[in-house]
N, C-alpha and C positions, 0 to 999 in steps of 0.2 A: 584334455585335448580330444577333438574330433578329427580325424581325417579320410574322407571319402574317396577311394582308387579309381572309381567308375569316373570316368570322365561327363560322363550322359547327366543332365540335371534333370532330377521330377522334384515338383513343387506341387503343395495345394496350398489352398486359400479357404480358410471356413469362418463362418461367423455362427454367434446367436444370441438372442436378446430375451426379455420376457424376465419376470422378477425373482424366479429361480435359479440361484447361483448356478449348482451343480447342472444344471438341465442344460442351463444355457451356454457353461463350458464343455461341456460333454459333446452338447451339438456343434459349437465350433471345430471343438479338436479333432473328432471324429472327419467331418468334410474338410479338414485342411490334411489329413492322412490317407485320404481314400486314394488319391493318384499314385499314391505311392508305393500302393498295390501289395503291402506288406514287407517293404523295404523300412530298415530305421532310417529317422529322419536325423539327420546331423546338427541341424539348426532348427528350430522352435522360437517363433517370435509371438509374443502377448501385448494386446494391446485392450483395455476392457476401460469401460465405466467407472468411476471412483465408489458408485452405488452396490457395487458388487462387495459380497464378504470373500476376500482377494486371497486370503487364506486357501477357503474352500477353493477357490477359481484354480489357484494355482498347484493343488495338491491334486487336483483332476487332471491338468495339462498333464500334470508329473507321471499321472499312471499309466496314462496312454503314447507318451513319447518315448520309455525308456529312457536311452541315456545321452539324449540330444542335447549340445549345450542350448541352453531356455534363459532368454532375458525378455523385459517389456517392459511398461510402465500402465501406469493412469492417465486419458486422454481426455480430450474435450471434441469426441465424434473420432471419427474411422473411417481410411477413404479404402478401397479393396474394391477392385472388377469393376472402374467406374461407378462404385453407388458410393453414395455419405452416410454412414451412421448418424444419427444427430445426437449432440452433448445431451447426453445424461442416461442414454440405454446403451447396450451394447459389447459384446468380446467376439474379436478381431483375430485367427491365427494362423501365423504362417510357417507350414515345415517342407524343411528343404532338406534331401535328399541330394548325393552326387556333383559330379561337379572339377571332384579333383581340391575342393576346397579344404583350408585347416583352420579351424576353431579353438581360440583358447578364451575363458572367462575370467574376467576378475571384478570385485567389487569392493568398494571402500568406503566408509561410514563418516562423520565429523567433515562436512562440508561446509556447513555452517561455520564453525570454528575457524578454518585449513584448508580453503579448497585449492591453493595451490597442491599442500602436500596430499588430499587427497587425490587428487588429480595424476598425480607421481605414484602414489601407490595403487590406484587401480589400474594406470595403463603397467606399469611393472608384470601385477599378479597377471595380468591377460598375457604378456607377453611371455612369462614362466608358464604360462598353462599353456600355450600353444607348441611348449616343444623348441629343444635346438635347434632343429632344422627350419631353416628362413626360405622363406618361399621368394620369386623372382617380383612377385609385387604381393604389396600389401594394403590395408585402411583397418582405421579403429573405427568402430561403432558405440557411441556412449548414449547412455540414459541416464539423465538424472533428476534429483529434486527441482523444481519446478520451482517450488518456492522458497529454499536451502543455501545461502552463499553466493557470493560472485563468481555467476558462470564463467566469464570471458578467466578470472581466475584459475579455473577447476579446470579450462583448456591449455593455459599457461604452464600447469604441473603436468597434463598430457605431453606437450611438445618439448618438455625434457627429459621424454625416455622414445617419443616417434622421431626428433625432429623434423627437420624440413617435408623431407622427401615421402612422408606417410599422410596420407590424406585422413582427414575427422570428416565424421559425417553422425549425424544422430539428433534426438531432441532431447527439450526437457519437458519433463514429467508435468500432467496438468490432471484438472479433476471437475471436470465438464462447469467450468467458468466460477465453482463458490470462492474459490482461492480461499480455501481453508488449510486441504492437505491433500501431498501430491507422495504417488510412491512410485517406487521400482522393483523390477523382478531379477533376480540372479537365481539362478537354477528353483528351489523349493523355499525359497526363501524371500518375504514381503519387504522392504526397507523404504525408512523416511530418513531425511538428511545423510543422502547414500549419493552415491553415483556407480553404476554397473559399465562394463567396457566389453565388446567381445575383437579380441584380434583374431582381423583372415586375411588367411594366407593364399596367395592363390595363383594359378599360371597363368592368368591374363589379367591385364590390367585393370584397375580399377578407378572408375574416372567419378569424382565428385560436384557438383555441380550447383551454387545458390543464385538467387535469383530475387527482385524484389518488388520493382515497377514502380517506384515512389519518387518522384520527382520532387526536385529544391522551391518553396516559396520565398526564401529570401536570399541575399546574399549570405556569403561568408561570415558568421559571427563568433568572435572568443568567448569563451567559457571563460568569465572574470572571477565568478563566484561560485563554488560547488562547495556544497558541504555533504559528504558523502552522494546517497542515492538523490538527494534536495537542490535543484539549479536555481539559484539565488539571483545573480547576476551574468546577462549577457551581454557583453559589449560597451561595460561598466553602467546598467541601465536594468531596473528589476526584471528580472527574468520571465515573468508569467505576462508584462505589460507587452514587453518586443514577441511572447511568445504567441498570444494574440493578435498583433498586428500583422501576424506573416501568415494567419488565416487563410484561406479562400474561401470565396464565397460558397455556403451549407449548400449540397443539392441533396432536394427531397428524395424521399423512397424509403418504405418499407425495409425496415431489420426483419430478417430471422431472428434473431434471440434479441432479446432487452438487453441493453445494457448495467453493467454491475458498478455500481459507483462510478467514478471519472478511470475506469479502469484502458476502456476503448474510444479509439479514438482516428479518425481522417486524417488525424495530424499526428508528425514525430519528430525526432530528430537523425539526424546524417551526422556521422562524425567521418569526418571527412579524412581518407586514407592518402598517406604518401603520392600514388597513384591515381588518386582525385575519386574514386570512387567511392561510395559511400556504404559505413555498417547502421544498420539502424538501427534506434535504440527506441523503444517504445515510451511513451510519458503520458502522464495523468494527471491532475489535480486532485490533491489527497483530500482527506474533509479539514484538514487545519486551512487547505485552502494556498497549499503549498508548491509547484514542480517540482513533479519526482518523475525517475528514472527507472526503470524496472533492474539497469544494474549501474553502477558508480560511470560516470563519465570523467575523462583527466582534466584535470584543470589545466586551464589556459588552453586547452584545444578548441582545434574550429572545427563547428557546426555548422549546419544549412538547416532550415525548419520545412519540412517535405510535408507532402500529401499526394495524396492519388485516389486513381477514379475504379471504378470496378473493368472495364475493358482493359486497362494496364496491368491489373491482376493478374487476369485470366490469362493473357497473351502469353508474360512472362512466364507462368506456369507451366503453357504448352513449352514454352523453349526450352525450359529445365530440365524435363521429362524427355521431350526429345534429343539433346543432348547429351544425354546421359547413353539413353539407345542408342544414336550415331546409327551406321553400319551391321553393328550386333545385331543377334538373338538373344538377348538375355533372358532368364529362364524368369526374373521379374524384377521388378522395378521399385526400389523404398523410396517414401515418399515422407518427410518431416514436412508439414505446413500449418504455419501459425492461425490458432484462434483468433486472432485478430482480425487477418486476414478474413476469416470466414466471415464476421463479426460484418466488413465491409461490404461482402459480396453480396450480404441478405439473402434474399432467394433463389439466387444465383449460383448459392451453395452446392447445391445440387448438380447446376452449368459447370463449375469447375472439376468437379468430380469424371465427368462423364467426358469432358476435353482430355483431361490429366491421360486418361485409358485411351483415348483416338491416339495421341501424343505416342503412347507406350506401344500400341501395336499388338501382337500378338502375347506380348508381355504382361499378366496381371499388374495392377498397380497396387499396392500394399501398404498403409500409411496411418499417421493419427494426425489430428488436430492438439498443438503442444502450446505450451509457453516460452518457448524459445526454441533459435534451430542451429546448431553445430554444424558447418562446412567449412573446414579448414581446407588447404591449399598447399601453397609453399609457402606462405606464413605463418605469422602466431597467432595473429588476429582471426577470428572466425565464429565468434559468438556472436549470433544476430536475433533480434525481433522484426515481427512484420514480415518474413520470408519464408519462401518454400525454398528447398533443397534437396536432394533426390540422389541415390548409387543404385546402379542395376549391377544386378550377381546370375 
C-alpha cells in the first residue's frame, strides 16, 4: 500500500521512443519524475509499444520509481499533453506524487480459463493491499489482456468484491493493432492472460465517465442465433445478410493505419441496456467469412446496428474529458480510448488528441489506445468497444 499525507498533488508526464529499450524508458521515466523534484512518486503508470523488450522497459521504471505502486500495459499509440504517439513506437509515464491518495495492487493470472474468478481475485488482492482503513470514496483501475477472456466477465468477478457503489475505470491491453499478444504490468512483473487492478482511495470523489457517439442504423433486432463470440442469426434471418443491410452509405477518406483483417470497422453493434442506452460491442467478419464479436453477446438480446461519423467522435470525447474536470483542478486526467476509434478518425488522430487537452484544461491528459475500455457505474455492465472513458485524480 501507498499512502500520501501531503494533500498537494505533483504529477509528471514523460515519454520516449526510438528502438532502444532502455534509452527510451529511461527518458520517459526520468521527465515523468522531474516535477516532483525529488519527492517518491506513490503511482507510476506504464504504458509502451508491444515492440519494446517490456522486461528491460519495466525493470528501468523499477530503478527509478522506488517503491511507487507501477501497473500499465501494451497499447496501440499514447495520448499525454495533447500529442498522439502512433501505434507501434513509443513509452508513455505517469508518476504521481501527493494527493492524500491510497494505493493498493493486485494481479491475477488464468483469464482465459476464469475471468469471472479472476476478476474476484484481483480486485480482492487490491483491496488487501490497500490497507483496513477505507477511504470516504473510492474507484478500481484494471488492465488487462486484450486478447485473454471475456472481459465484461473479468468485470462481473470485479463487482463481487466493489459492488454497486465503486466506480471501474481502465482498459484492456492492446499491441499496436498485430493482435498477436497483449500484456500487463504489475509492479516488476510482465504478464499475459493476467488482469492487474490498483484500489484508490481517496478524499474526494471520484467520477468515471464513458462515452461513445455511435448512433443506431436499424431498428431493434433479437439476437436469435449466437454461438459464442459467432452471430449466426438476427431476427431469425442470417446475421451477416441484415448485418449489411443496416450499412450506411461508405464516406471516403483517408485512414491513418490500414486496416488488419475485417478487424475495424464503421459499423457495430449496441446492445441495448435496460435504460435504452447503448454498450457497444465491436464485430468483424472473420476469414471463415463469419460475424464475430470481439466478446460473447446474450442470446436473445436486442441489438441496434450503429455507426458513426468522425465529428461525433471527437465531440463526444471533449464531453467525457470535460466531465470528468467539472469544476476541479485535477492534478490530471486518464484517458482509456479505443483503437478503433482512432482507426475511424484517420488523420484526425491527431485532432482528437489535441481537443481531448483543450477539454482537460490545465490538467495533463494521460492515456493509451486499447482494445477495450472499462467504465463501470452503479451497474455491472461496463465493458465497452468503440469508446473513450476517462477519471481525473
Amino acid at each position: 500500500m501507498r499512502v500520501l499525507t501531503s494533500n498537494r498533488v505533483v504529477r509528471g508526464v514523460g515519454t520516449g521512443s526510438g528502438a532502444d529499450t532502455r534509452l527510451a524508458a529511461e527518458t520517459a521515466v526520468n521527465e515523468a519524475l522531474r516535477p516532483l523534484e525529488g519527492h517518491q512518486p506513490d503511482l507510476v503508470l506504464v504504458y509502451a509499444s508491444v515492440r519494446y523488450d517490456l522486461e528491460t522497459m519495466l525493470k528501468t521504471v523499477n530503478a527509478a520509481a522506488g517503491s511507487a505502486v507501477i501497473a500499465g500495459a501494451t497499447s496501440s499509440g499514447q495520448l499525454h499533453n495533447g500529442q498522439l504517439t502512433e501505434p507501434g513506437d513509443g513509452i508513455a509515464v505517469l508518476a504521481l506524487a501527493g494527493g492524500g491518495y491510497r494505493f493498493g495492487l493486485g494481479h491475477a493470472t488464468g483469464v482465459e480459463a476464469d475471468a469471472t474468478r479472476a476478476g474476484r481475485s484481483l480486485a480482492r488482492a487490491a483491496l488487501d493491499a490497500v490497507g483496513p482503513v477505507r477511504s470516504p470514496h473510492e474507484a478500481v483501475l484494471i488492465f488487462s489482456d486484450g486478447l485473454a477472456g471475456d472481459q465484461q466477465e473479468l468485470l462481473n468477478g470485479i463487482h463481487k468484491v466493489t459492488g454497486f457503489q465503486i466506480p471501474v475505470i481502465g482498459g484492456a491491453a492492446a499491441d499496436d493493432r498485430n493482435l498477436a499478444e497483449t500484456f500487463v504490468f504489475a509492479g516488476d512483473k510482465v504478464l499475459r492472460d493476467a488482469a492487474v487492478a490498483i484500489w484508490i482511495g481517496s478524499d474526494r470523489p471520484l467520477r468515471v465517465i464513458g462515452g461513445h457517439g455511435w448512433q443506431p442504423t436499424s431498428l431493434p433486432l433479437m439476437l436469435s442465433g449466437v454461438d459464442g463470440q459467432i452471430v449466426r442469426e438476427l431476427g431469425g434471418r442470417p446475421a451477416l445478410e441484415v448485418y449489411r443491410e443496416n450499412f450506411r452509405p461508405v464516406q471516403t477518406g483517408h485512414k491513418l493505419y490500414p486496416r488488419a483483417g475485417g478487424y475495424h470497422s464503421e459499423h457495430a453493434f449496441g446492445l441495448i441496456q435496460p435504460d435504452g442506452s447503448l454498450l457497444i460491442r465491436g464485430a468483424f467478419i472473420d476469414s471463415d467469412g463469419d460475424l464475430r464479436t470481439f466478446s460473447p453477446l446474450p442470446p436473445f438480446s436486442a441489438v441496434q446496428v450503429v455507426s458513426c461519423d468522425t465529428e461525433d467522435l471527437l465531440e463526444v470525447g471533449e464531453q467525457v474529458v470535460a466531465g470528468v474536470v467539472d469544476d476541479e483542478e485535477p492534478a490530471v486526467v486518464l484517458v482509456f480510448d479505443c483503437v478503433a476509434r482512432l482507426d475511424i478518425l484517420g488523420e484526425r488522430g491527431h485532432e482528437e488528441a489535441r481537443r481531448l487537452q483543450r477539454a482537460a484544461g490545465n490538467a495533463p491528459t494521460f492515456g493509451y489506445y486499447t482494445y477495450g475500455e472499462f467504465a463501470r457505474t452503479t451497474g455491472v455492465a461496463g465493458y465497452h468497444n468503440a469508446t473513450i472513458a476517462a477519471m481525473a485524480l
